[in-house]
N, C-alpha and C positions, 0 to 999 in steps of 0.2 A: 541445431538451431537455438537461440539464443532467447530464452522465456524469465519474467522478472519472480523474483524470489525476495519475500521479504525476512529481512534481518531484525532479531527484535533480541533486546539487553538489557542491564541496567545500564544507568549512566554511567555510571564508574568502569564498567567491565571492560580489561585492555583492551579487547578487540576492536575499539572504535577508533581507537588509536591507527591499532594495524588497518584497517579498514582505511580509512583517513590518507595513509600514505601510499596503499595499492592506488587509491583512488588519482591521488596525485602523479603516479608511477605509471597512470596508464594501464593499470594492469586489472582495472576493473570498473564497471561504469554504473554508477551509485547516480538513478533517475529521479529519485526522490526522498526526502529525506524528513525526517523529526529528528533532529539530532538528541533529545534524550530520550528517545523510545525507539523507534525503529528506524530504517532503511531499507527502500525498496532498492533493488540492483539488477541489473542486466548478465546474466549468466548463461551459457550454457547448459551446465551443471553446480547442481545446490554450493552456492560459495561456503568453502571451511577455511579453517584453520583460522578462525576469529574469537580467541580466547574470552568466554563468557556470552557469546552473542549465539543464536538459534536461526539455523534459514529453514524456513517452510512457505510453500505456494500460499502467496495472498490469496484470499476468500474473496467475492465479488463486494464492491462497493468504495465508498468515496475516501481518500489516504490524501488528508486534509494536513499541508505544511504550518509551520507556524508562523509564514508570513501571508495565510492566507491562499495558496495556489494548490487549486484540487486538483487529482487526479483520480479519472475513475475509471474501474476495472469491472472487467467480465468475464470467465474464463481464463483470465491469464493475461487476455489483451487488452488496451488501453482503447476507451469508447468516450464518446465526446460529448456525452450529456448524464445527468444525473438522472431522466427519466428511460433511458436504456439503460441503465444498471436494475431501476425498479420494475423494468420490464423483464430480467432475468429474473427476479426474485420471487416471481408469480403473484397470483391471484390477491395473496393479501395484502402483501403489497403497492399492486395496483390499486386494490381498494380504498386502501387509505392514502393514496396520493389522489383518489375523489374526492374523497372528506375533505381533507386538510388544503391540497391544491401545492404546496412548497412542498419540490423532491426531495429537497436538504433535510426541510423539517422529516420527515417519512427515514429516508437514512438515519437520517439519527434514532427516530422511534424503533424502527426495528433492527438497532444496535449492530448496522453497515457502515458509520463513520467513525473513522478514527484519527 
């Protein structure tokens, strides 16, 4: 079964390249992207052979493109508000989404958006 793994490099590092052309080739489905920092991707199993890039399970919370378009995670899966990401992250969380009132603003404090 097919779970998102994020990819994370420097800018420069080949892999993005290769990445880039699997993506094109069909051979791999890159759902979301910062293209100088990470990519999240649709895998199976943890994509390799991407010279200079690192895949490990995204952590819950908001993988904010830089055009703007969130996506946010829980587990692994993809959930359709920013106030159920803060509802996995417990109580403190929740707390300060009292305080403050913006989920965003809260992701960001307790250092879940990226």
């Amino acid at each position: 079964m097919s779970k998102y793994w994020l990819l994370k490099g420097d800018f420069k590092a080949p892999g993005w390249g290769t990445l880039r052309k699997d993506y094109d080739d069909k051979k791999i489905e890159i759902v979301h992207l910062d293209p100088k920092v990470w990519a999240m991707v649709e895998a199976d199993d943890a994509p390799g052979g991407y010279e200079g890039l690192t895949a490990v399970e995204p952590i819950d919370g908001l993988y904010l493109d830089p055009n703007g378009n969130a996506l946010y995670l829980v587990g692994g899966a993809v959930v359709r508000t920013p106030e159920e990401v803060i509802a996995a992250l417990g109580d403190e969380a929740t707390t300060l989404l009292e305080k403050i009132g913006d989920p965003h603003t809260v992701l960001q404090r307790v250092g879940r958006a990226f």
